[in-house]
C-alpha positions in Angstrom: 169.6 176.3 60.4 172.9 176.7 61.4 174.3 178.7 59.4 171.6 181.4 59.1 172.7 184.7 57.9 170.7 187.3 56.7 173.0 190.5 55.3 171.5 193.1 54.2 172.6 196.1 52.3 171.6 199.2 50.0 173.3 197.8 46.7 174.8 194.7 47.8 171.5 193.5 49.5 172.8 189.6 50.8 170.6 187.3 52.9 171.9 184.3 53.6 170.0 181.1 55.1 171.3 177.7 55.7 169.6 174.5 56.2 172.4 172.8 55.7 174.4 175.1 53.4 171.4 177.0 52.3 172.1 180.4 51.4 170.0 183.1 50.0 172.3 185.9 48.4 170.2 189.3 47.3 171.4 192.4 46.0 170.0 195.6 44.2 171.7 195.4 40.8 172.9 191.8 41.2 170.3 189.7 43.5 171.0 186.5 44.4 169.6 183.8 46.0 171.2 180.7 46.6 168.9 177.5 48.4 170.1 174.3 49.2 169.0 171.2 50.4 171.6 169.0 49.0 173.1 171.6 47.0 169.8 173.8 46.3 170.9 176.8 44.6 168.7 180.1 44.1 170.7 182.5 41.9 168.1 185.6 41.4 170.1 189.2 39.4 168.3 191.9 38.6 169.3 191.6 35.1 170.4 188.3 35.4 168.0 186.4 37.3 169.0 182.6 37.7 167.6 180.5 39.7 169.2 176.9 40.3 167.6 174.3 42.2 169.0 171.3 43.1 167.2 167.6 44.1 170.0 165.7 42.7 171.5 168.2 41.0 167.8 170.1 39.9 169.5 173.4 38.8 166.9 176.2 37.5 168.6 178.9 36.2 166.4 182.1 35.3 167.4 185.7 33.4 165.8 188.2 32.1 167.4 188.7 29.1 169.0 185.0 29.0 165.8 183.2 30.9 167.5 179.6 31.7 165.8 176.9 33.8 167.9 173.9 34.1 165.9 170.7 36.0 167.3 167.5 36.7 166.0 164.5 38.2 168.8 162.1 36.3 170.1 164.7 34.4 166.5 166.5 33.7 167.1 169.9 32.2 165.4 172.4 31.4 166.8 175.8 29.6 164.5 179.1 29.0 165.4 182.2 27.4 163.6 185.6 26.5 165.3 185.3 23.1 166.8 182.0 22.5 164.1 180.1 24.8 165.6 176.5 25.5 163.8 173.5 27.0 166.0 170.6 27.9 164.3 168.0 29.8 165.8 164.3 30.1 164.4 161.3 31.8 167.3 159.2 30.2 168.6 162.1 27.7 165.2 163.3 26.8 165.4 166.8 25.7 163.2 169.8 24.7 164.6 173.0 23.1 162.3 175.7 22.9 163.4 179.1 21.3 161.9 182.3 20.6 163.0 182.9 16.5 164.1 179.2 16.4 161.7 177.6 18.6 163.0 173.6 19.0 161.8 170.3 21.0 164.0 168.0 20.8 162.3 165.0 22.9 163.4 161.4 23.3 162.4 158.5 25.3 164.8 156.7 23.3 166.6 159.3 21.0 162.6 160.9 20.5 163.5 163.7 18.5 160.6 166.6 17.3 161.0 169.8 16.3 158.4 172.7 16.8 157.0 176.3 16.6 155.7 179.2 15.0 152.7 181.0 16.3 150.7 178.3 18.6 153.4 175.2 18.5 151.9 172.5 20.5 153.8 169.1 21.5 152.2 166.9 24.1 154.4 164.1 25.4 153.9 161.6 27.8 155.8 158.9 30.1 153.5 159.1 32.8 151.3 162.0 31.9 153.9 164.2 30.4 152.6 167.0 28.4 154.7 170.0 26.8 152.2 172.4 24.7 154.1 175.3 23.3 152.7 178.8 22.3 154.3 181.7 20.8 152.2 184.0 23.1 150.4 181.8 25.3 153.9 179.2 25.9 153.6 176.6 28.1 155.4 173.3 28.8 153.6 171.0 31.0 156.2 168.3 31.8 155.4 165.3 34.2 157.4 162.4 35.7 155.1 162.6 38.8 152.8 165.1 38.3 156.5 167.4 36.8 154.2 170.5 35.6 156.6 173.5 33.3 153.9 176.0 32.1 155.8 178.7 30.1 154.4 182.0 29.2 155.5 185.2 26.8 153.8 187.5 29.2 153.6 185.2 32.2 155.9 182.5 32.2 155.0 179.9 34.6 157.3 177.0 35.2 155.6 174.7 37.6 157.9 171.9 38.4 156.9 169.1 40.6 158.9 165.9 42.4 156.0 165.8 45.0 154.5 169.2 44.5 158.2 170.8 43.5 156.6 174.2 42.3 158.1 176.8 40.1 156.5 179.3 39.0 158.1 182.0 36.7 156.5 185.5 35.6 157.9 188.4 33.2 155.8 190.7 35.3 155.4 188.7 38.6 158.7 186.4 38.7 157.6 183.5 41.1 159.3 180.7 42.0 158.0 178.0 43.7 159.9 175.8 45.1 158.5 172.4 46.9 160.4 169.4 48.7 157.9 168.9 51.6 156.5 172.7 51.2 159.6 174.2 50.3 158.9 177.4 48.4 160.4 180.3 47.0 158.5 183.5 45.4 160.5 185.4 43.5 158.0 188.9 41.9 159.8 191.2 39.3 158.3 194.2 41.5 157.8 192.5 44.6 160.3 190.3 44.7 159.9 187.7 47.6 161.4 184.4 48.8 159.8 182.0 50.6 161.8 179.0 51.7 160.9 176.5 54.1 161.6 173.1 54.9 159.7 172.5 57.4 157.8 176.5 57.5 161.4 178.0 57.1 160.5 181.4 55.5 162.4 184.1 54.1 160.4 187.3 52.8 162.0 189.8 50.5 160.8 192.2 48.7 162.2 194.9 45.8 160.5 198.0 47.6 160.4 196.3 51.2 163.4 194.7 51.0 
């Protein structure tokens, strides 16, 4: 809000918005955008899209090739590739790796460990209604602390990640990334590649054709 810059360019297409420190980088061949709340971060590339999110150091980080989405509530994170797909979630060190030849969940309450996959790999977990189901085609990961959804999808991947309604939603052919602290959200589309961010209706459109 007081820093609000929005730079915008053929190649080096940069858009920067500030709440405090939020920033939105986007460019043609490397598009970035960084968000912050208390250290939000939105890192979206072309061929390396990342996207990190921060609560208390929430970080998302999303490729194409490399698909990562780290989340952290207490060290809650969260890693997602296109080939190695990685799933790293921690209450107090509770972790799920998910990969595409060696698909992994690791999850512990305590030191919970199970491992998974092949064609339709399903693990449901709770704490408070904590579910991970895991599909080689179909692949989702529904996590909850509070309603903490991760859907993930070979065609669409869908991350839906919630504090109180924290949203993330990730496509192969619509990227979208929701992202929700009261309404905060960010839409990022492989072809129409948008980004919504608001923190109180603070909105930022951008798009690959109308950018």
């Amino acid at each position: 809000m007081r820093d609000v810059e929005c730079n915008i360019g053929m190649r080096d297409v940069e858009c920067n918005i500030g709440m405090r420190d939020v920033g939105c980088n986007i460019g043609m061949r490397d598009v970035e955008c960084n968000i912050g709340m208390r250290d939000v971060e939105c890192n979206i590339g072309m061929r390396d899209v990342e996207c990190n999110i921060g609560m208390r150091d929430v970080e998302c980080n999303i490729g194409m090739r490399d698909v990562e989405c780290n989340i952290g509530m207490r060290d809650v994170e969260c890693n997602i590739g296109m080939r190695d797909v990685e799933c790293n979630i921690g209450m107090r060190d509770v972790e799920c790796n998910i990969g595409m030849r060696d698909v992994e969940c690791n999850i512990g309450m305590r030191d919970v460990e199970c491992n998974i996959g092949m064609r339709d790999v399903e693990c449901n977990i709770g704490m408070r209604d904590v579910e991970c189901n895991i599909g080689m085609r179909d692949v989702e990961c529904n996590i909850g602390m509070r309603d903490v959804e991760c859907n993930i999808g070979m065609r669409d991947v869908e991350c839906n990640i919630g504090m109180r309604d924290v949203e993330c939603n990730i496509g192969m052919r619509d990227v979208e990334c929701n992202i929700g602290m009261r309404d905060v959200e960010c839409n990022i589309g492989m072809r129409d590649v948008g980004c919504n961010i608001g923190m109180r209706y603070v909105g930022c459109n951008i798009g690959m054709r109308d950018v």
